[in-house]
C-alpha positions as CSV (number, residue, x, y, z in Angstrom):
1,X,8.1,2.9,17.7
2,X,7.1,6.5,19.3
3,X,5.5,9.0,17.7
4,X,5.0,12.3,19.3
5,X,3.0,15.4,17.6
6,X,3.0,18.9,18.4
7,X,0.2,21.5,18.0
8,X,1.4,24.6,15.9
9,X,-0.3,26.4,18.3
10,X,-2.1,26.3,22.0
11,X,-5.5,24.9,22.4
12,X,-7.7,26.4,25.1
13,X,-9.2,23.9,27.5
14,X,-12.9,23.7,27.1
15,X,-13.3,25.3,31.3
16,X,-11.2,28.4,29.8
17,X,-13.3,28.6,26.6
18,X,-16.6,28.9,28.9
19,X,-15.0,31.3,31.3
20,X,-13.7,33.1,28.8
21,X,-17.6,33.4,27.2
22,X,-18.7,34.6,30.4
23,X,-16.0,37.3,31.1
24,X,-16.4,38.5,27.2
25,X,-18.1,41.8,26.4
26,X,-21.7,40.6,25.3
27,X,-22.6,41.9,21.5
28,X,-24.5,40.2,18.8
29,X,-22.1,37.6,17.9
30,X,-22.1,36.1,21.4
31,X,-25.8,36.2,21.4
32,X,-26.4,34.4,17.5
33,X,-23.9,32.1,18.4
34,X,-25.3,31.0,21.7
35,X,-29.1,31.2,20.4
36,X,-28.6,29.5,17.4
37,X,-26.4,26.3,18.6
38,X,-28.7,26.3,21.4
39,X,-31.9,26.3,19.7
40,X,-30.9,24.3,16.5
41,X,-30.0,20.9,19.1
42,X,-33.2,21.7,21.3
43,X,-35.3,22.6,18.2
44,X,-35.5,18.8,16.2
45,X,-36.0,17.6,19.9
46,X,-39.0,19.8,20.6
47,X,-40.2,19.0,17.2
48,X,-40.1,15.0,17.6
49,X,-42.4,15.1,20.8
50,X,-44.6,17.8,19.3
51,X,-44.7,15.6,16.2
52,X,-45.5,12.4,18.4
53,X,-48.0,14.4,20.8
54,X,-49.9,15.4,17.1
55,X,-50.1,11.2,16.2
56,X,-51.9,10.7,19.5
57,X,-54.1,13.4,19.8
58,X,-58.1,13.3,19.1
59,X,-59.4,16.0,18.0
60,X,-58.7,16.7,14.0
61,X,-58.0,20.7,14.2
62,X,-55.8,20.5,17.3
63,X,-54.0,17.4,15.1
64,X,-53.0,20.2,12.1
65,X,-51.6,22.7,14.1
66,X,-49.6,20.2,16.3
67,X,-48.2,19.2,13.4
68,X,-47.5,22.2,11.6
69,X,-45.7,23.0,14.7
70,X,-43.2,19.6,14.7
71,X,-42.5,20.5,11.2
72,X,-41.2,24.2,11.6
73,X,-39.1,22.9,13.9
74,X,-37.5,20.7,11.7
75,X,-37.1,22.8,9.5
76,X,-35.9,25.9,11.9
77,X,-33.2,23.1,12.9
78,X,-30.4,23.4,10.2
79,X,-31.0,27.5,9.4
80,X,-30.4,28.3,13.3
81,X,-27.0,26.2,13.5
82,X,-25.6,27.4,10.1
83,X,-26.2,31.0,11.4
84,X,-24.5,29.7,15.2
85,X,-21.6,28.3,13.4
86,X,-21.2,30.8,11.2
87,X,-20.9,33.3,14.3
88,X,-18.6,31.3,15.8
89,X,-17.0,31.9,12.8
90,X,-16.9,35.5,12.9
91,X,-16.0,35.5,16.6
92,X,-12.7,33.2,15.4
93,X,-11.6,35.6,13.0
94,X,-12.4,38.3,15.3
95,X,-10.1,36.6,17.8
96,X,-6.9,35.6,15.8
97,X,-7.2,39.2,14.1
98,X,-6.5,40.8,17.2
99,X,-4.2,38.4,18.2
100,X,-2.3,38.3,15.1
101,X,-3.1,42.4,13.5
102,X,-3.8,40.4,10.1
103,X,-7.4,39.7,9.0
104,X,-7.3,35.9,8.5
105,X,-9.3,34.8,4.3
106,X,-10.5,31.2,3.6
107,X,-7.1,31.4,1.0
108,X,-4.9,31.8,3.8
109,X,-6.4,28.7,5.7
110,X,-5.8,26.6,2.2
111,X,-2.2,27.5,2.5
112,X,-1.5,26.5,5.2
């Protein structure tokens, strides 16, 4: 038996999403979207080998800030990609509004 599927409606491919990011007009939402995605997957990364350089190293006060530095990271992780997504978000609804002249509500997406 063959099943086919359709998509409602067209999904960008992700080379047109990218160029389309780079021909875009550059204003805050681009930029918190971009900055935090990008620093909340390089953050936890740059706080593992901090964390790991702070178990290794000698002296006792370079130990405390090393390590106070690993944490923040961690921490800094989840609030920079809430605020990325939620810019990407904003950029979505941004996107279909113009597209479709209606602003697009959370109740609408339930609807549907």
């Amino acid at each position: 038996m063959v099943t086919t599927h359709t998509l409602r409606q067209e999904v960008a491919a992700p080379h047109s999403v990218i160029r389309e990011l780079i021909r875009g007009t550059l204003n805050w939402k681009n930029g918190a979207a971009a900055f935090g995605l990008g620093a909340g997957f390089i953050a936890p990364i740059v706080g593992s080998i901090v964390t790991v350089i702070s178990w290794f190293r000698d002296p006792m006060w370079h130990h405390i800030f090393l390590h106070q530095a690993g944490t923040t990271l961690f921490v800094l992780t989840l609030p920079l990609l809430i605020i990325g997504a939620h810019c990407l978000d904003l950029l979505d609804n941004e996107k279909k509004q113009a597209i479709g002249g209606e602003k697009v509500n959370d109740d609408d997406r339930e609807k549907n």
